[in-house]
N, CA and C atoms as a LAMMPS dump frame, in Angstrom:
ITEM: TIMESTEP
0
ITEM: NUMBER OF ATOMS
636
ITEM: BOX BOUNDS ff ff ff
-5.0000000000000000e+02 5.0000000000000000e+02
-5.0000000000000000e+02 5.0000000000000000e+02
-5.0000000000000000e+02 5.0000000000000000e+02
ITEM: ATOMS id mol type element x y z
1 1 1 N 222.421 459.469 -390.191
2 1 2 C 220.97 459.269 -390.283
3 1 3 C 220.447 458.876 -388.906
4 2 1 N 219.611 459.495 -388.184
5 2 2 C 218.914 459.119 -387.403
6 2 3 C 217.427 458.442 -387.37
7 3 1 N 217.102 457.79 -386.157
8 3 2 C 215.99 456.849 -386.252
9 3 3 C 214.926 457.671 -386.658
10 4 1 N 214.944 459.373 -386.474
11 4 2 C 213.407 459.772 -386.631
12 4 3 C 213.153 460.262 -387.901
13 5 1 N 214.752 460.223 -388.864
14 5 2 C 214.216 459.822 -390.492
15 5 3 C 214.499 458.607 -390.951
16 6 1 N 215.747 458.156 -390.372
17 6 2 C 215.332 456.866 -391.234
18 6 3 C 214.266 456.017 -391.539
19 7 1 N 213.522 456.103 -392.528
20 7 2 C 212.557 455.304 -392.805
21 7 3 C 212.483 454.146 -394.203
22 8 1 N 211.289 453.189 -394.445
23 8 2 C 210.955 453.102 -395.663
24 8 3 C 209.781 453.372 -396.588
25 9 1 N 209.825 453.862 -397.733
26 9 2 C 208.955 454.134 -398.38
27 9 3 C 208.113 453.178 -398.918
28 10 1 N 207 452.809 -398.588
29 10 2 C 206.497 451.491 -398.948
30 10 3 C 205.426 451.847 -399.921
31 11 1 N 204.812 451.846 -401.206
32 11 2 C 204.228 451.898 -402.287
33 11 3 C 203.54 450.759 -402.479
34 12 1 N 202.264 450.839 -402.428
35 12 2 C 201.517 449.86 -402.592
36 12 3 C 199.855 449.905 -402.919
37 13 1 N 199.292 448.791 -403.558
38 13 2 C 198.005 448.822 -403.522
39 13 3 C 197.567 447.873 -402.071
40 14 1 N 196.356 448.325 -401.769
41 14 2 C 195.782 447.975 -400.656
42 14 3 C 195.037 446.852 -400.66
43 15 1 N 194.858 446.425 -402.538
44 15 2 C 193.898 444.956 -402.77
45 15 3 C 195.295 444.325 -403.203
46 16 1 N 196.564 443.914 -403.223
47 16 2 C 197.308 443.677 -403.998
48 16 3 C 198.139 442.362 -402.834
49 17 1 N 197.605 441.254 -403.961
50 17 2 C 198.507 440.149 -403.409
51 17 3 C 199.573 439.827 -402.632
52 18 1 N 200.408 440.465 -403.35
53 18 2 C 201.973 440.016 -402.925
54 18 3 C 202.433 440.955 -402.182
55 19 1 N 201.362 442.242 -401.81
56 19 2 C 202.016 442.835 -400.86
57 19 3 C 201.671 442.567 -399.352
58 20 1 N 200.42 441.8 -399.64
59 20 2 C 200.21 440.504 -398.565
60 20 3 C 200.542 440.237 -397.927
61 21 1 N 201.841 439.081 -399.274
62 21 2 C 202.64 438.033 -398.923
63 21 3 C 203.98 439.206 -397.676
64 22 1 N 204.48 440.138 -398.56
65 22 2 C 205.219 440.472 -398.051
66 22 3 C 204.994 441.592 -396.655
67 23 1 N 204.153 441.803 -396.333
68 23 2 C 203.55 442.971 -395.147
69 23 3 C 204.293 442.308 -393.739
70 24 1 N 204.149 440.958 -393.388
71 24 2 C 204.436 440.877 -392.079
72 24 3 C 206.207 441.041 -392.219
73 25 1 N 206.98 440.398 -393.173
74 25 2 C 208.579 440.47 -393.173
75 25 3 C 208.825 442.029 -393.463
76 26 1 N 208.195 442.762 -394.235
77 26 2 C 208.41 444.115 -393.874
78 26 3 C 208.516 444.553 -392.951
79 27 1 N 207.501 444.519 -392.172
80 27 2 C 206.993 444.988 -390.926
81 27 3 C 208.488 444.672 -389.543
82 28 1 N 208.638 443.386 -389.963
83 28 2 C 210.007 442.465 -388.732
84 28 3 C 210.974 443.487 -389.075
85 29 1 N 211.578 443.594 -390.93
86 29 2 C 212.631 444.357 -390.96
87 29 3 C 212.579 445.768 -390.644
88 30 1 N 211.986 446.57 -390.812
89 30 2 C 211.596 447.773 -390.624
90 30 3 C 211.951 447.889 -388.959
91 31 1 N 211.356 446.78 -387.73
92 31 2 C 212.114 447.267 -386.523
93 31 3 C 213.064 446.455 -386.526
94 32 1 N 213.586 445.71 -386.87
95 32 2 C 214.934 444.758 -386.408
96 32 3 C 215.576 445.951 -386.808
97 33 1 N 215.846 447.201 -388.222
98 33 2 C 216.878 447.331 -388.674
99 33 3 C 216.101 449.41 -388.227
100 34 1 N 215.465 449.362 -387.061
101 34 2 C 214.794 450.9 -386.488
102 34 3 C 214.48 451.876 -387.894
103 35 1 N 213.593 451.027 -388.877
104 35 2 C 212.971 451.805 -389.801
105 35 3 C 211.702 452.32 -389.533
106 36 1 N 211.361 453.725 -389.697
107 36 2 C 210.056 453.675 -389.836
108 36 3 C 209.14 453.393 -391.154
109 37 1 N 208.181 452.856 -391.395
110 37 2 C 207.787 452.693 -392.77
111 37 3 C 206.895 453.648 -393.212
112 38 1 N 207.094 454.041 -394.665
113 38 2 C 205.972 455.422 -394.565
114 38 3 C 205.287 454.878 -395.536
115 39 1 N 203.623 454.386 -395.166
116 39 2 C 202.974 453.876 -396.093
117 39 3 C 202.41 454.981 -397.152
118 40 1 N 202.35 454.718 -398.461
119 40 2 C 202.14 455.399 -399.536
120 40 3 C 200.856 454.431 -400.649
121 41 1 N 199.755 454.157 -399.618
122 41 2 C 198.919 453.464 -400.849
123 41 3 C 198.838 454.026 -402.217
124 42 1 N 198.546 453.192 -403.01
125 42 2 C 198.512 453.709 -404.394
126 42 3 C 197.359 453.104 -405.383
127 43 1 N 196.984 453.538 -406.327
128 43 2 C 195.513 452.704 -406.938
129 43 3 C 196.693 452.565 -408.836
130 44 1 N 196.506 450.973 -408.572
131 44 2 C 197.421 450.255 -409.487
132 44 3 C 196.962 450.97 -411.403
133 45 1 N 195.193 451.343 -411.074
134 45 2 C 194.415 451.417 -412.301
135 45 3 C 195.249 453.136 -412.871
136 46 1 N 196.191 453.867 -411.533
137 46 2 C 196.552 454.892 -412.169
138 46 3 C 197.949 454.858 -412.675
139 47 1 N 198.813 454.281 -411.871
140 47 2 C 200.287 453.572 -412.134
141 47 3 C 200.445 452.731 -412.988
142 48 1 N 199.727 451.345 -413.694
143 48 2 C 200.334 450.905 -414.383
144 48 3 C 200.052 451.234 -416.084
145 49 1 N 199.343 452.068 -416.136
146 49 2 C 199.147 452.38 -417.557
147 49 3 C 200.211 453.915 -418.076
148 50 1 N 200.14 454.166 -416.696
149 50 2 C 201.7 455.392 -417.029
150 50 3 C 203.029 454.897 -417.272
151 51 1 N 203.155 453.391 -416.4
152 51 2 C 204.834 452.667 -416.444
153 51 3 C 204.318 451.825 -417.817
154 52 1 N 203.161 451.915 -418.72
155 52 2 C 203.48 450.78 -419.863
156 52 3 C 202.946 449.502 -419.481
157 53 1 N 202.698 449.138 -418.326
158 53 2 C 202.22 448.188 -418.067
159 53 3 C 200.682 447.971 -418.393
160 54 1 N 200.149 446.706 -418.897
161 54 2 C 198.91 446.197 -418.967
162 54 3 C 197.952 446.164 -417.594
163 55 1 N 196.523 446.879 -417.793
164 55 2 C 195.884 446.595 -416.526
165 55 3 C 195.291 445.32 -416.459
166 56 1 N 195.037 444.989 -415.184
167 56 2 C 194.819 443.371 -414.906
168 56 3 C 193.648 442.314 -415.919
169 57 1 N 192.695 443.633 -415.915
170 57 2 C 191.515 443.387 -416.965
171 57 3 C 192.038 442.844 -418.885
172 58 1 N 192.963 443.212 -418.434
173 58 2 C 193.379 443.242 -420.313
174 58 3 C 194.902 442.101 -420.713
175 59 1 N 194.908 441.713 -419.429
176 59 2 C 195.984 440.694 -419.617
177 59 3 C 195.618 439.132 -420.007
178 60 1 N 196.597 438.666 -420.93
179 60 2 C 196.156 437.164 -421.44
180 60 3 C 196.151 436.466 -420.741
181 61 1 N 195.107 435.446 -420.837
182 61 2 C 194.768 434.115 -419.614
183 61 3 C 196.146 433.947 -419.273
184 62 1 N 196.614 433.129 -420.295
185 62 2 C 198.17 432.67 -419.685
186 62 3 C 198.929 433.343 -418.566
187 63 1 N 199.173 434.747 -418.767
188 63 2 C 200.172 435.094 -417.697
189 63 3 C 199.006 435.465 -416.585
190 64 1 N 198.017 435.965 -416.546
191 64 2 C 196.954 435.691 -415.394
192 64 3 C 197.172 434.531 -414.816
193 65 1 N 197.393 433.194 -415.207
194 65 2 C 196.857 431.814 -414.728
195 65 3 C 198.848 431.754 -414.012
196 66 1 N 199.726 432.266 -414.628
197 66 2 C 201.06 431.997 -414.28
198 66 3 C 201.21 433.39 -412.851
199 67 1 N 200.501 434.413 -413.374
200 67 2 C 200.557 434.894 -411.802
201 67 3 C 199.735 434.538 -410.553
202 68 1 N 199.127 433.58 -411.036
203 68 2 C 198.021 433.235 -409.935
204 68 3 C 198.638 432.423 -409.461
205 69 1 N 199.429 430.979 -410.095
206 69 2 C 200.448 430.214 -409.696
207 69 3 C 201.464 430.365 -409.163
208 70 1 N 202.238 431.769 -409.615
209 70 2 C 203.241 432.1 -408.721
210 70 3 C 202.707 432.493 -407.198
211 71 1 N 201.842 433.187 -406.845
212 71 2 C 200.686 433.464 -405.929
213 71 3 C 200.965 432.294 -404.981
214 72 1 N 200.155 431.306 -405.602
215 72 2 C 200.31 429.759 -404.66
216 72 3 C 201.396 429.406 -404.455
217 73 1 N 202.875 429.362 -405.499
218 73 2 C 203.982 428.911 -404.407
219 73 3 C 204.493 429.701 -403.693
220 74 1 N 204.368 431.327 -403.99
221 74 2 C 204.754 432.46 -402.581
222 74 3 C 204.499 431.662 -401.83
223 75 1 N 203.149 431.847 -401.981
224 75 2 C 202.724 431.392 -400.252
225 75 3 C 202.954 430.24 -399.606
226 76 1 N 202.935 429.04 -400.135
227 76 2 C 203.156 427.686 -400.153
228 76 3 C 204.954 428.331 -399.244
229 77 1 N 206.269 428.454 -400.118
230 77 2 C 207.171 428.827 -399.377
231 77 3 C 207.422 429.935 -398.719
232 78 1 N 206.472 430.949 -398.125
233 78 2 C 206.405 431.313 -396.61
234 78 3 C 205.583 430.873 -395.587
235 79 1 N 204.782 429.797 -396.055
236 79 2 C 203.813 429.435 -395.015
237 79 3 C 202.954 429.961 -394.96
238 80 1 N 202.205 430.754 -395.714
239 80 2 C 201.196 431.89 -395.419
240 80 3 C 199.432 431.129 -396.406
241 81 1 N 198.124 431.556 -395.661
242 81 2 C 197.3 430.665 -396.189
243 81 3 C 197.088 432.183 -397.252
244 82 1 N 196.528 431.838 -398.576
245 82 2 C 196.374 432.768 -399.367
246 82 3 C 195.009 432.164 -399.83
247 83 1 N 193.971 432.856 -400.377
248 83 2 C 192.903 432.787 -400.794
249 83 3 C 193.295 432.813 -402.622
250 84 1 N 193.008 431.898 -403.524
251 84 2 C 193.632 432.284 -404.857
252 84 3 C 192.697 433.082 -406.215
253 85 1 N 191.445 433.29 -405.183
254 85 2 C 190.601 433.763 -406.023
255 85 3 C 189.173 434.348 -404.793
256 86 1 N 189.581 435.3 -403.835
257 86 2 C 188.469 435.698 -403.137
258 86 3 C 187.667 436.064 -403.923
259 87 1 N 186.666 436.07 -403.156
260 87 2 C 185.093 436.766 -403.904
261 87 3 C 185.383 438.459 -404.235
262 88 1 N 185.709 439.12 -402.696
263 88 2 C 185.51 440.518 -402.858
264 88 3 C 187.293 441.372 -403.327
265 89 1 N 188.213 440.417 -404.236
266 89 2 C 189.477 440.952 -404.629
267 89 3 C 189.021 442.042 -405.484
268 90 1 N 188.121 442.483 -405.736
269 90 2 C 187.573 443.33 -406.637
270 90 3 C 186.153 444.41 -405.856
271 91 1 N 187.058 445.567 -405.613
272 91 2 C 185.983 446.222 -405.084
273 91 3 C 186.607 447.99 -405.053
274 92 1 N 185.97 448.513 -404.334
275 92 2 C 186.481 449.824 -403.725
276 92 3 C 187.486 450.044 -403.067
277 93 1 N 188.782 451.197 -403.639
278 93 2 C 189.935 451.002 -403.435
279 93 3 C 189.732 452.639 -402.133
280 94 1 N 189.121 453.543 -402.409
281 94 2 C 189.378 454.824 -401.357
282 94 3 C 189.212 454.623 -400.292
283 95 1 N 188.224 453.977 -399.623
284 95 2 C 188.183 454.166 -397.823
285 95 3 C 188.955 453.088 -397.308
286 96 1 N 189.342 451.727 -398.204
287 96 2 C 190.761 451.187 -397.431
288 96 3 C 192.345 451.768 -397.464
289 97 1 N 192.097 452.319 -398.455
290 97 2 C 193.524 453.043 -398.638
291 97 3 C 193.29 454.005 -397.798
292 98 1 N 192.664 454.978 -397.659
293 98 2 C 192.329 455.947 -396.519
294 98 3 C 192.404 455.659 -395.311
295 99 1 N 192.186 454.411 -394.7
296 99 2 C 191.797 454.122 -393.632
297 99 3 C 193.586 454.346 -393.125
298 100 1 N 194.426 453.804 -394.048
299 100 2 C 195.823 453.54 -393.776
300 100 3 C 196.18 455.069 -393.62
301 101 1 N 195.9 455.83 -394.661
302 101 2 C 196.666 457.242 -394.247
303 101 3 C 196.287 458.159 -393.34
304 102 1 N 194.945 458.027 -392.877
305 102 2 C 194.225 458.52 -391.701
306 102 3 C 194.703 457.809 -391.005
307 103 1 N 195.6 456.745 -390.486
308 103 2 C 195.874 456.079 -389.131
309 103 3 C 197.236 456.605 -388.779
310 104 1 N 198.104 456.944 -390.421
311 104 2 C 199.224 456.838 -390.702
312 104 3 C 199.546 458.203 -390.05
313 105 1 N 198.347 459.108 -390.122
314 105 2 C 198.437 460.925 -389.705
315 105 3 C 198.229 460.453 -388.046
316 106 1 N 197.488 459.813 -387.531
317 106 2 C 196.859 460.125 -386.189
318 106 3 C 198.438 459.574 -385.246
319 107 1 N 198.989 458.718 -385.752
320 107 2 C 200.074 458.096 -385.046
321 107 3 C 201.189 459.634 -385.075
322 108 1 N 201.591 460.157 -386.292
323 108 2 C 202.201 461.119 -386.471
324 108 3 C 201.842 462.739 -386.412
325 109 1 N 200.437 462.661 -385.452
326 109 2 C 200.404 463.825 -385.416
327 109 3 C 201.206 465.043 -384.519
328 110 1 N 201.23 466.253 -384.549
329 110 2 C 202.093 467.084 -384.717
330 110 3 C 202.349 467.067 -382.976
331 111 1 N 203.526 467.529 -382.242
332 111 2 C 203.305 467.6 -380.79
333 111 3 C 203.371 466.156 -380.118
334 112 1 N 203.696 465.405 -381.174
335 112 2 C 204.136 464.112 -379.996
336 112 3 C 202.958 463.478 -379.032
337 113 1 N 201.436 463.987 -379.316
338 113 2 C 200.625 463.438 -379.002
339 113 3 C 199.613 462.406 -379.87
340 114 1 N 200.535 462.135 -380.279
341 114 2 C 199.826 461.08 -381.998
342 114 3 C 199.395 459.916 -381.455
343 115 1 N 198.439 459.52 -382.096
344 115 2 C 198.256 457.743 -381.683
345 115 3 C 198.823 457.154 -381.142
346 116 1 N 198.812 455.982 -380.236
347 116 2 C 199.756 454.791 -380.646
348 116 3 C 199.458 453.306 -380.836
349 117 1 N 198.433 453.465 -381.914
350 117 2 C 197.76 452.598 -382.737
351 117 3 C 199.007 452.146 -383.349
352 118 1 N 198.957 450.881 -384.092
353 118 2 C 200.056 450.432 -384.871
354 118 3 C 199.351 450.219 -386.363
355 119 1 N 200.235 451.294 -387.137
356 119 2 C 199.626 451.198 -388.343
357 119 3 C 200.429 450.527 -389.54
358 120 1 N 201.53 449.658 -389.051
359 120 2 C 202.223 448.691 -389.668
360 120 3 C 201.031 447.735 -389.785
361 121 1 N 200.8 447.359 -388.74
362 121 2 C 199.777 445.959 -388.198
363 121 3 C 198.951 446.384 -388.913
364 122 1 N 197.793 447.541 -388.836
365 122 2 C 197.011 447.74 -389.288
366 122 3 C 196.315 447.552 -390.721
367 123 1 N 197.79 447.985 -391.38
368 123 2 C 197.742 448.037 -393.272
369 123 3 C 198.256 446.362 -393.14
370 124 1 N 198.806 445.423 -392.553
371 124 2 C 199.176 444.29 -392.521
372 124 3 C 197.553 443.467 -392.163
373 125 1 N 196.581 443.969 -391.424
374 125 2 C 195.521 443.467 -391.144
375 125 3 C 194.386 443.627 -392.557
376 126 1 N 194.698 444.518 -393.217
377 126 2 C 193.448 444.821 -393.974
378 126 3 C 194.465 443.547 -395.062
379 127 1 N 195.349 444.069 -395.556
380 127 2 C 195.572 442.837 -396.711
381 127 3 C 195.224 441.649 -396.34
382 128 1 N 195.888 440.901 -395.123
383 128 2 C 195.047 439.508 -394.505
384 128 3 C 193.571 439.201 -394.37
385 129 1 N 192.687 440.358 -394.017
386 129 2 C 191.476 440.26 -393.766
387 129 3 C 190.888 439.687 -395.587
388 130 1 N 191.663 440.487 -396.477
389 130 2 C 191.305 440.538 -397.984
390 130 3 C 191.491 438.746 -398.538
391 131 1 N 193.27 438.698 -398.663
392 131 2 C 193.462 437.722 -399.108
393 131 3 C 193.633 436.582 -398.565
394 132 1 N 193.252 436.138 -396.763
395 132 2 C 193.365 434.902 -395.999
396 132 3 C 191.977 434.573 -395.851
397 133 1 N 191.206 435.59 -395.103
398 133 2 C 189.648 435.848 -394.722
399 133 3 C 188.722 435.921 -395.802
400 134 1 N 189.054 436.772 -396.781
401 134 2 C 188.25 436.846 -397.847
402 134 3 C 187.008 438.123 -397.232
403 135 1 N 186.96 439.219 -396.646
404 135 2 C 186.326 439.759 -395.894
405 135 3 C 186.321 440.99 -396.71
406 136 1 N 185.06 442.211 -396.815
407 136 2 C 185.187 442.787 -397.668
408 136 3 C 185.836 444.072 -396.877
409 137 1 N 187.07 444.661 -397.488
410 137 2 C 187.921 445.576 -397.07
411 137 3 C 187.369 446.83 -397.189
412 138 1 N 186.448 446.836 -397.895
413 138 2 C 185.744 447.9 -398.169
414 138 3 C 184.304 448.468 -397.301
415 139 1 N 183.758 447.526 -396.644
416 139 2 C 183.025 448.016 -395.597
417 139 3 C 183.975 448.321 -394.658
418 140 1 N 183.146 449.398 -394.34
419 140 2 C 183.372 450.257 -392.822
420 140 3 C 183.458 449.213 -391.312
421 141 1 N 182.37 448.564 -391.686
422 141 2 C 182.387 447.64 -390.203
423 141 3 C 183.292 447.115 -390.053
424 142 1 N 184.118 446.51 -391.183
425 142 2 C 185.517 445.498 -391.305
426 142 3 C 186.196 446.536 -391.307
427 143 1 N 186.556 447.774 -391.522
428 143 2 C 187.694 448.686 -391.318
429 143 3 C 188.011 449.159 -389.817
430 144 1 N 186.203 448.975 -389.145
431 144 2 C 186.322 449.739 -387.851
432 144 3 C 186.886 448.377 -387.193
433 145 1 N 186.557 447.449 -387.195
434 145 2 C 187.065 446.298 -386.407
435 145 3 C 188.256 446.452 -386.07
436 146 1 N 189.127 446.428 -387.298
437 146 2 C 190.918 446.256 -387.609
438 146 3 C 191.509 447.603 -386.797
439 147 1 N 190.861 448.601 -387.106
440 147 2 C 191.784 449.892 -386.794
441 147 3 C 190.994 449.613 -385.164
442 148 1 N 189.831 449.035 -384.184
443 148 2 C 190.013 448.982 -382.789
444 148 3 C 191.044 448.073 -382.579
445 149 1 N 191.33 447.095 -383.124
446 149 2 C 192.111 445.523 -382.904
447 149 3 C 193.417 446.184 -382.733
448 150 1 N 193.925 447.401 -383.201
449 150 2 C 195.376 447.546 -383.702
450 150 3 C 195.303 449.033 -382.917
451 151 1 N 194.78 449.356 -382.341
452 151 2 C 194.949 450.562 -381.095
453 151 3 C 194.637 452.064 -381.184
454 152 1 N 193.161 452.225 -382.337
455 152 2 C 193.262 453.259 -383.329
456 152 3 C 191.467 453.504 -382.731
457 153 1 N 191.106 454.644 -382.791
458 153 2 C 189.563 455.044 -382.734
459 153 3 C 189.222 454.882 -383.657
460 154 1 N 188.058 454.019 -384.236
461 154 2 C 187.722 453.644 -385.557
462 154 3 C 186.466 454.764 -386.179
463 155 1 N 186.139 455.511 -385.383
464 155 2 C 185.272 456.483 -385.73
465 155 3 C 186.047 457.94 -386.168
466 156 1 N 186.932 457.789 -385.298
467 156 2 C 187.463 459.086 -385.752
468 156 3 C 188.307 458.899 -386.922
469 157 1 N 189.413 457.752 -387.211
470 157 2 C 189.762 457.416 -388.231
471 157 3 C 189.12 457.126 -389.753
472 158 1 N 188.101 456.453 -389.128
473 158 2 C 187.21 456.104 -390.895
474 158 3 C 186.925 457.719 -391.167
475 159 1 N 185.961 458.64 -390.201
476 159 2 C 186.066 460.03 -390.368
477 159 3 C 186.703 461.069 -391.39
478 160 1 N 188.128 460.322 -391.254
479 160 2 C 189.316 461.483 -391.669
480 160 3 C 189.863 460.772 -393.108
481 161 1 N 189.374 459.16 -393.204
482 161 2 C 189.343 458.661 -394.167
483 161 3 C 189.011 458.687 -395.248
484 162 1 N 187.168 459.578 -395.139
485 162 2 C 186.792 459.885 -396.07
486 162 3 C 186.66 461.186 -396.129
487 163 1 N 187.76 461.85 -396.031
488 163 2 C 187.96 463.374 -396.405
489 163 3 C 188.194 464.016 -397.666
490 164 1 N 188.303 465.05 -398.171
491 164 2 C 188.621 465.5 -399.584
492 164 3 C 190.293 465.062 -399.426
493 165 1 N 190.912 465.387 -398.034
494 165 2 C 192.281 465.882 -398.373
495 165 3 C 193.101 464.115 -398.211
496 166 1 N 192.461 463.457 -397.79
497 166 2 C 192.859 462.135 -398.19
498 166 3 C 193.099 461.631 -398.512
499 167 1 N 191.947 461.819 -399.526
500 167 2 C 191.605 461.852 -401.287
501 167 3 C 192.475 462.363 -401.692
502 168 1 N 193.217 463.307 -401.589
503 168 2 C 194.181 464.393 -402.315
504 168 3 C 195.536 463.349 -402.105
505 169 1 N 195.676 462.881 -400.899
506 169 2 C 197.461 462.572 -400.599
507 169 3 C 196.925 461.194 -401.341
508 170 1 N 196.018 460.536 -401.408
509 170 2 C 196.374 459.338 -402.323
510 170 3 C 196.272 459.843 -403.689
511 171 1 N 195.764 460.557 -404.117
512 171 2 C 196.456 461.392 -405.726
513 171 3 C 197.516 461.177 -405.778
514 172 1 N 198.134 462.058 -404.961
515 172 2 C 199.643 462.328 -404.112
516 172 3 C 200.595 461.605 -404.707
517 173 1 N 200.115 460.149 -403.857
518 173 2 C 201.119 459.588 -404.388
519 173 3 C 200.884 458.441 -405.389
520 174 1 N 200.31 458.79 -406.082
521 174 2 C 200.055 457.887 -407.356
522 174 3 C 200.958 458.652 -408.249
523 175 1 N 200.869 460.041 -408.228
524 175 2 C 201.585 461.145 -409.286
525 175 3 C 203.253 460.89 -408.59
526 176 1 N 203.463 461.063 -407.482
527 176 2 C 204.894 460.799 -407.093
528 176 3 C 205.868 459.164 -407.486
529 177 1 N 204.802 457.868 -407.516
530 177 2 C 205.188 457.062 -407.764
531 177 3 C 205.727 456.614 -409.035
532 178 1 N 204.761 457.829 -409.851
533 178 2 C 205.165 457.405 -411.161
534 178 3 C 206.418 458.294 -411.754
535 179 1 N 206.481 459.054 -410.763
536 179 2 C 207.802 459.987 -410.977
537 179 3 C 209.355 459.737 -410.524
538 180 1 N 208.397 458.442 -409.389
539 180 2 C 209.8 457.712 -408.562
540 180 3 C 210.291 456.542 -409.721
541 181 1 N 209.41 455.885 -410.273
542 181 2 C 209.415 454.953 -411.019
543 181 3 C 209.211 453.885 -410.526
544 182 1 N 208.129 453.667 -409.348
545 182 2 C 207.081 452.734 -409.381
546 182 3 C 206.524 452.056 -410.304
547 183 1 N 207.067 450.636 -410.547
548 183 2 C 206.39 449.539 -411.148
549 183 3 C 204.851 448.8 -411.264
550 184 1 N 204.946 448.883 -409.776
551 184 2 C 203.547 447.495 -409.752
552 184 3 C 203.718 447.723 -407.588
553 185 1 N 203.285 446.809 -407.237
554 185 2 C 202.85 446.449 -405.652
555 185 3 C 203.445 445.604 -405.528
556 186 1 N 204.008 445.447 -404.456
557 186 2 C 204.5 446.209 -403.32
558 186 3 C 205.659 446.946 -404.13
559 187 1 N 206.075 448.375 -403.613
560 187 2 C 207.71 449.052 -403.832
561 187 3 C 208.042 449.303 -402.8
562 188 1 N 209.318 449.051 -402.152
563 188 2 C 210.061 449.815 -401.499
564 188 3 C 211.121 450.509 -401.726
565 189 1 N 211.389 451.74 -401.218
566 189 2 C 212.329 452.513 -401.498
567 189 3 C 213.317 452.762 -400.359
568 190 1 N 215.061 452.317 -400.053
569 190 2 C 215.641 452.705 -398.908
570 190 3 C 216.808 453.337 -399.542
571 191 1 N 216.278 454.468 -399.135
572 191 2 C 217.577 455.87 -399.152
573 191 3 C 217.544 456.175 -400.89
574 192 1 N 215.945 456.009 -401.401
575 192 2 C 216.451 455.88 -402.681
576 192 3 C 216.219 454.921 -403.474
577 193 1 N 217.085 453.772 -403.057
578 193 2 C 217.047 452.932 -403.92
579 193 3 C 215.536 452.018 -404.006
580 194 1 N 214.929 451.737 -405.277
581 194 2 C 213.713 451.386 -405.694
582 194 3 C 213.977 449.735 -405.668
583 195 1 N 213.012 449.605 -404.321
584 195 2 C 213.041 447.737 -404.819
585 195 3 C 211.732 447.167 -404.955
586 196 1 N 211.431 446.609 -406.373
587 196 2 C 209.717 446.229 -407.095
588 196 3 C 209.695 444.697 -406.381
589 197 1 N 208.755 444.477 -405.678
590 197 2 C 208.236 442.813 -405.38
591 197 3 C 208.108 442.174 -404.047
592 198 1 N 207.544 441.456 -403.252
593 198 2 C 208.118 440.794 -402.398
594 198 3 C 209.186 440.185 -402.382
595 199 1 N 208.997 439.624 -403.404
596 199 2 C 210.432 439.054 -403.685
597 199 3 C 211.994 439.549 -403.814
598 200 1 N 212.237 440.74 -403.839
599 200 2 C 212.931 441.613 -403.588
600 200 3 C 213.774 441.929 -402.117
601 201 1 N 212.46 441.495 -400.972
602 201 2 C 212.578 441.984 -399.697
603 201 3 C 214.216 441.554 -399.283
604 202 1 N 214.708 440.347 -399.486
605 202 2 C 215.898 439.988 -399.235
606 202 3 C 217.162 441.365 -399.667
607 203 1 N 216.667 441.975 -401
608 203 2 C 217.48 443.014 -401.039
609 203 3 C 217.246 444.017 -400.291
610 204 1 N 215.93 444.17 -400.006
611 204 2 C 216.122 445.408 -398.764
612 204 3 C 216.51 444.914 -397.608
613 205 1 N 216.54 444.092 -397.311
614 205 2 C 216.895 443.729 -395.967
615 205 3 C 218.681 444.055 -396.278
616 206 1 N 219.096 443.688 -397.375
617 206 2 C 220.656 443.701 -397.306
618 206 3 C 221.44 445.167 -397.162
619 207 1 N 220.013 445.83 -398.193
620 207 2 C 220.5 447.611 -398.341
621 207 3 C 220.233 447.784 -396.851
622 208 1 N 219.544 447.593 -395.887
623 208 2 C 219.267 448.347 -394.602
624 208 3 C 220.261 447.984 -393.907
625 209 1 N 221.162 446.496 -393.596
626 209 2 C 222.44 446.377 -393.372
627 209 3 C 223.365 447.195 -393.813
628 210 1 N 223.416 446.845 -394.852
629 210 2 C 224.88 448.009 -395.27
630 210 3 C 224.527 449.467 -394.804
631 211 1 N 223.483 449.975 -394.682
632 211 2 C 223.256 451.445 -394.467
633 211 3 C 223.033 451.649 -393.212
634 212 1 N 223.409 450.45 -391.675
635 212 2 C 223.348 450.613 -390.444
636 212 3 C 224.416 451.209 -390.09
């Protein structure tokens, strides 16, 4: 396996907590262990009613109030400030998820003249902006900010963001995830193997060892 496939498949929603929590230790393992990560946003409202799972709207107080708690000690034991109830956790999921796969194309475009915006950071900036800042991910002005901050033309990117065919690859992979057997946010996948959670990350970190 070489560095210019080895990658990870990262599955995720773009409003989604714990992939938050887990974005910056992704991000460390992915170069400590020369992964590239291939972000695959996903909109949770199409995935979890195909895996059986309850959408967020329809779940009993109780385990709402026990995932909100688990929420606070994530973060509490990584150190990370988490917001436990932003204002705008609830909004428009296409032009932030877009923003990621339009950055995700410009870095990888064809000819080796691609970006070199960092679109690890980038999809790591919009979740922080969401769940530390509380900032709405969904305006443009807050998208153009993040993608100049992180080394990206924010005009030409939001641009390509809101395209039909955008639109299409986040279909994409909502239909592929559920075929991979995508759970919930964050997934990663190395060489295959499906790992559901932040909490998990310790096992990918172990699969990317053994597979050095």
């Amino acid at each position: 396996m070489t560095a210019t496939t080895a990658t990870i498949d990262y599955y995720y929603s773009i409003r989604s907590s714990f992939a938050y929590l887990g974005a910056a230790r992704l991000n460390a393992l992915a170069r400590r262990h020369d992964r590239r990560i291939v972000h695959r946003p996903i909109l949770l409202s199409v995935i979890l009613p195909a895996v059986g799972a309850q959408p967020f709207d329809e779940r009993p107080p109780h385990r709402t109030a026990y995932m909100r708690r688990d929420l606070e000690r994530w973060a509490a034991h990584l150190g990370l400030p988490v917001l436990l109830e932003p204002v705008h956790h609830v909004g428009p999921m296409e032009l932030p998820s877009g923003t990621v796969i339009a950055a995700q194309r410009a870095v990888q475009s064809e000819g080796g003249n691609g970006s070199d915006g960092d679109v690890d950071g980038l999809s790591a900036a919009i979740l922080g902006a969401l769940w530390r800042d509380d900032r709405d991910i969904a305006d443009a002005a807050v998208l153009g900010e993040l993608c100049e901050a992180h080394g990206f033309n924010a005009e030409a990117i939001l641009t390509t963001a809101r395209t039909p065919d955008v639109a299409l690859e986040l279909e994409r992979n909502c239909r592929e995830a559920i075929i991979r057997g995508v759970l919930g946010s964050p997934t990663y996948f190395v060489d295959g193997d499906n790992f559901y959670g932040q909490d998990r990350l310790d096992f990918v970190e172990r699969a990317l060892a053994n597979r050095a």
